[in-house]
Each structure stands twice: as structure tokens, then as C-alpha cells.
N, C-alpha and C positions, 0 to 999 in steps of 0.2 A: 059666074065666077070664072077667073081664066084660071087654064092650066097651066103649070111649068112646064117647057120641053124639056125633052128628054136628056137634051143634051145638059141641061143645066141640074138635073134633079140630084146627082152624085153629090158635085160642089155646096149644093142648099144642104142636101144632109151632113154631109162633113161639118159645114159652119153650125148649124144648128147641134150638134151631137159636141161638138167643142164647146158651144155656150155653154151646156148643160154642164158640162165637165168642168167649166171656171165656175159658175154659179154654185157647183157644189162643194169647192174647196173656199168659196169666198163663207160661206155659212158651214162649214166644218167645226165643233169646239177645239180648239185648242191643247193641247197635252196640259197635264195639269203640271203645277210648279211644282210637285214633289217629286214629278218624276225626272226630273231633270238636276243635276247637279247647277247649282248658282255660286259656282267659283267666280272668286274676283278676275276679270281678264288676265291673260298671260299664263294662268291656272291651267293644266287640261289632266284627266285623268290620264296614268300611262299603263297601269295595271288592276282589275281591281277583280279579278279573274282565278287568280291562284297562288301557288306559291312560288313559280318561275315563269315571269313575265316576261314582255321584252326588254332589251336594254336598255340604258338612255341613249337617244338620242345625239348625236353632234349637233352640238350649239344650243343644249338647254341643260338645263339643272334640275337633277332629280333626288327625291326624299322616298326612299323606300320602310316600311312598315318594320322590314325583320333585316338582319343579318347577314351580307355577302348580296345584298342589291337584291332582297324576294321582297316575295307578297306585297301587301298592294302598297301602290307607289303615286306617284304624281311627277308632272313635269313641267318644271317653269320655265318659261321666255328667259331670255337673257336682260340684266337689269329689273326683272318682276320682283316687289317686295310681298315677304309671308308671314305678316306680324302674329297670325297663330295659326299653328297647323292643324291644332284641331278645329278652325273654324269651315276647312276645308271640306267639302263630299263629294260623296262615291256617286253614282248614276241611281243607287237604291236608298238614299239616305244619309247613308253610314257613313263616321268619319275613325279617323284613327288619333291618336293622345300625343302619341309622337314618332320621330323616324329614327331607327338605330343604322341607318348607313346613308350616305348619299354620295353622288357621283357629280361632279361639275365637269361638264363639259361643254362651257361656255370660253370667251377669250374675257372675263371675268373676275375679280377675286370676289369671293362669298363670303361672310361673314354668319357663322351658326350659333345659335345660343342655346342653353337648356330651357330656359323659362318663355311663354308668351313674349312680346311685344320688345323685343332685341335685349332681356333683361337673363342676369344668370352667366354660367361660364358662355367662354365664346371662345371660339374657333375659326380662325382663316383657312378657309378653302378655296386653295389658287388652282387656276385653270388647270385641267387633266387630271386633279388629283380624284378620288375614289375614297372612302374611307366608313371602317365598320367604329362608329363613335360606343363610348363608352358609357356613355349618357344620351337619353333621349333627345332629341332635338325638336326643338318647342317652337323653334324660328327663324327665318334667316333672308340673308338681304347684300344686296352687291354693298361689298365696305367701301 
């Protein structure tokens, strides 16, 4: 049987101690689908942590849960449609019925509704506006 030199024996374990390292993330199970929120693209959570989160962001559109922009919120891409907001979740599940403030800060205008699937009163929310709605908002979508 030949042996490795010495000089080579570092390099052999390094490559050897990496295979082992890919080969155990290649057979890893996977997270399971509950734990993870399966928002439609452009979706992403932005708060879902407390009752003062962060802001929204510059250049996206947010739907916060309560009153003056708290508690948990969400943040969409610019042009992302949200035919219902309760179909929305949290990282643990949970979802919310509807949003009593949002903030657009997109270059934008926004179209908000009380009911699911663009149905119910509506409201335009043009670019920079912010607003504590009077009614829940159940959906909304670039007009």
C-alpha cells in the first residue's frame, strides 16, 4: 500500500473533510413548508415582532395590522398585486383579516379596497401618501 507524503497529507484532508461537508448538506431534510411563510412573490414580511416595527421602506408598499403604521405589517414590491390579505403569512403561520393603516412609498398610485379581491370601498393611495384607513383593508393593487 503506498503512502501519501507529507507534503500532500494536509491538501488530501482538507478535500476529503469538504466532501463530507457537501455530502451532508446534499442529504440534509429540508425545513418543513409550515415553517416558512409561502407568500406570493414581491410579498415579504416587514414586522411580525411587535407593536413598533420598522418603517416602510423607500420604494415599497406597506399594510400594517393596527393604527399609526404598528404591529405586524408586510411589504410589497412596487406593482405587486394582494388580492387578499388574509391569504398572507407570518414566518409562524399566522395571518392577519386586514390592515388599518398603510404607507406607500412607492413612485406608484395604489388602489385599496375593504373586501378580498379588489371588491368593496376603494381608495387611491398616490405615492408618499401614509394613512390610518377607517376601514379595514382587505386588498390592494397598483390602479
Amino acid at each position: 500500500m503506498a503512502t501519501v507524503p507529507a507534503v500532500l497529507r494536509r491538501p488530501v484532508a482538507a478535500f476529503a473533510a469538504l466532501g463530507l461537508a457537501v455530502a451532508a448538506l446534499l442529504v440534509a431534510p429540508a425545513a418543513p413548508a409550515s415553517a416558512a411563510a409561502a407568500n406570493p412573490p414581491g410579498v415579504h414580511i416587514l414586522n411580525q415582532a411587535g407593536e413598533y416595527g420598522p418603517e416602510c421602506p423607500t420604494g415599497w408598499f406597506c399594510l400594517f395590522n393596527g393604527l399609526r403604521y404598528t404591529w405586524w405589517s408586510f411589504a410589497a414590491l412596487p406593482g405587486t398585486d394582494i388580492p387578499d390579505l388574509s391569504s398572507l403569512k407570518f414566518s409562524n403561520g399566522a395571518s392577519i383579516d386586514g390592515s388599518w393603516s398603510y404607507s406607500n412609498r412607492t413612485l406608484l398610485t395604489y388602489c385599496v379596497y375593504s373586501e378580498p379581491d379588489y371588491r368593496g370601498n376603494s381608495f387611491a393611495a398616490v405615492p408618499g401618501f401614509t394613512w390610518d384607513a377607517g376601514w379595514a383593508i382587505k386588498s390592494a393593487k397598483p390602479c
